[in-house]
N, C-alpha and C positions, 0 to 999 in steps of 0.2 A: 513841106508845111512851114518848116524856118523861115524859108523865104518869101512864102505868102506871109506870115506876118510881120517881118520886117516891112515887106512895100505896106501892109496896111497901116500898119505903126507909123509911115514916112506919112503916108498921104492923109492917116485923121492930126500929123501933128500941122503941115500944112494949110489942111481942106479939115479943119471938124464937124464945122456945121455941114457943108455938104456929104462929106461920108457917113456923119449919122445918121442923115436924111434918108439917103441911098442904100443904106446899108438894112432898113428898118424896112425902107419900102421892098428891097429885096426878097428879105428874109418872112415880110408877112405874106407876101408874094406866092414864096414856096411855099408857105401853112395851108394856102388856100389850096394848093396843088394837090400837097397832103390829102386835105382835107377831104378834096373829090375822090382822089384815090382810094384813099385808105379807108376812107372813115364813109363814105356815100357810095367808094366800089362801084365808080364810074367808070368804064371804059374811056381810052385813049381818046375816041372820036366823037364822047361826050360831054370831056372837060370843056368846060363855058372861060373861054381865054377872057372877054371880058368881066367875066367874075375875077377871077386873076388880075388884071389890072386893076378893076376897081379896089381892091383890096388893095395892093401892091401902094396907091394911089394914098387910102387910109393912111397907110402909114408911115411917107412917104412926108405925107402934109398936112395932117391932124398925129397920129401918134408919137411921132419922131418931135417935134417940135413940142406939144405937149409935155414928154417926159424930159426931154433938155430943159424944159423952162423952170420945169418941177424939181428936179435933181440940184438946179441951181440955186430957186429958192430955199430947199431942207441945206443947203451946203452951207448960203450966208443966215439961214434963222438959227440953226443950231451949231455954234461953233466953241460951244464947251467943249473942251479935252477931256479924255475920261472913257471907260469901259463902257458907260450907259448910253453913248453920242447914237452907235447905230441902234441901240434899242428905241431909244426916242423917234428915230426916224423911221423907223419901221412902224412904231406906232402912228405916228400923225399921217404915215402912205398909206396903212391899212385902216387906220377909224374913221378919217379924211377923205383923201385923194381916190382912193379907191371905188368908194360908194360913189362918189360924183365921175370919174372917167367914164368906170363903167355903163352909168347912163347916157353919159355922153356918146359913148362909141355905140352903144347901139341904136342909138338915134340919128348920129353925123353917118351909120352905115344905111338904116335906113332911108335917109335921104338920098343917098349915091345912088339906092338902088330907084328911085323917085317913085317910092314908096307912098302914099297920102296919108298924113297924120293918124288918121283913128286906127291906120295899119300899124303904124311905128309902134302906137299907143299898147296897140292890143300883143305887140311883142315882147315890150319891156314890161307892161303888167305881167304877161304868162312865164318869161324867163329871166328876168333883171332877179331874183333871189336866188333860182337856180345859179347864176352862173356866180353872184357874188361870193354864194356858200365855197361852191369850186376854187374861188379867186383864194378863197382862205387854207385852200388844203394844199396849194402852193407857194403862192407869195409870199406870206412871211418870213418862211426861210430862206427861200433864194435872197429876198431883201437882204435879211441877216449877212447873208455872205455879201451881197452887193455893197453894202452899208458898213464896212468890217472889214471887206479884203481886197474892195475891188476900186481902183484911183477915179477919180472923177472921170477922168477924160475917157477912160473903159466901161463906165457903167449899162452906157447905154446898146454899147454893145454886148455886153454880157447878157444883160435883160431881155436884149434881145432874142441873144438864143435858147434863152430859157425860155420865150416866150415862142418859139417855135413852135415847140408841142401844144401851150396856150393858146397861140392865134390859132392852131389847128381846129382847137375845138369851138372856139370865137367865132370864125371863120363858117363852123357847122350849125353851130347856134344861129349867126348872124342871118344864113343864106333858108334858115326855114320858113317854108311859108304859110303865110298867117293871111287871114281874112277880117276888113274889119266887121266890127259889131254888129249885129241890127241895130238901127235904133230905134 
């Protein structure tokens, strides 16, 4: 395990952006894998591989890049010293950033899946507070530690694996299906 994170250590001081990227698309990757598995109790020969990439894809080149942008933004707006630096940040990720990714990603998901609007619609109406409630009963504190312990250039791998179990259930939320409206 030393020596996987040495060569990782070597190649995100190298390659950041790329192995954030890769590392994010990786790991949402496996959530979805999870997801079938564990949580939907799919058999082997009914995991949807292109559900898998599209996910993997997510994050890959909307989530990884998103949170890079994000992370560096709260880096240069909050650069008081002081015990309160990650509280701040934690705040403005979860009053903020939060509420608006999350609509984002399940809409940027619903389009992968080329979903038609009143479908996206009728998803993030019926689960966009379910999930944001959930987003609160974890991220804060992981934040807290990410914001507190964890160096810039590691955050996003961290978050990442915290978000393992999160994209897991993202990933289960994201792949339900919805019908749109009558109108």
């Amino acid at each position: 395990m030393a020596q996987f994170l040495r060569w990782y250590n070597r190649i995100l001081q190298t390659h950041p952006w790329k192995t954030q990227l890769l590392t994010t698309g990786f790991l949402m990757g496996t959530s979805d894998v999870i997801a079938q598995t564990a949580i939907e109790k799919k058999e082997a020969k009914q995991i949807e591989l292109i559900r898998i990439g599209r996910f993997a894809f997510l994050g890959t080149c909307f989530v990884a890049p998103v949170l890079r942008t994000w992370y560096n933004i709260l880096e240069k707006a909050i650069t008081s010293v002081g015990r309160t630096v990650g509280l701040k940040k934690v705040l403005l990720d979860q009053m903020f950033f939060s509420p608006c990714f999350l609509g984002c990603f399940l809409s940027v998901s619903g389009l992968l899946q080329f979903q038609p609007w009143p479908v996206i619609k009728a998803k993030i109406n019926e689960e966009y507070f379910k999930v944001l409630k959930t987003n609160y009963m974890l991220w804060p504190a992981a934040q807290l530690i990410t914001f507190y312990v964890i160096p810039l250039q590691y955050r996003i791998i961290f978050v990442s694996f915290v978000a393992l179990l999160w994209n897991t259930y993202l990933a289960s939320q994201a792949n339900k299906n919805y019908s749109a409206p009558a109108v």
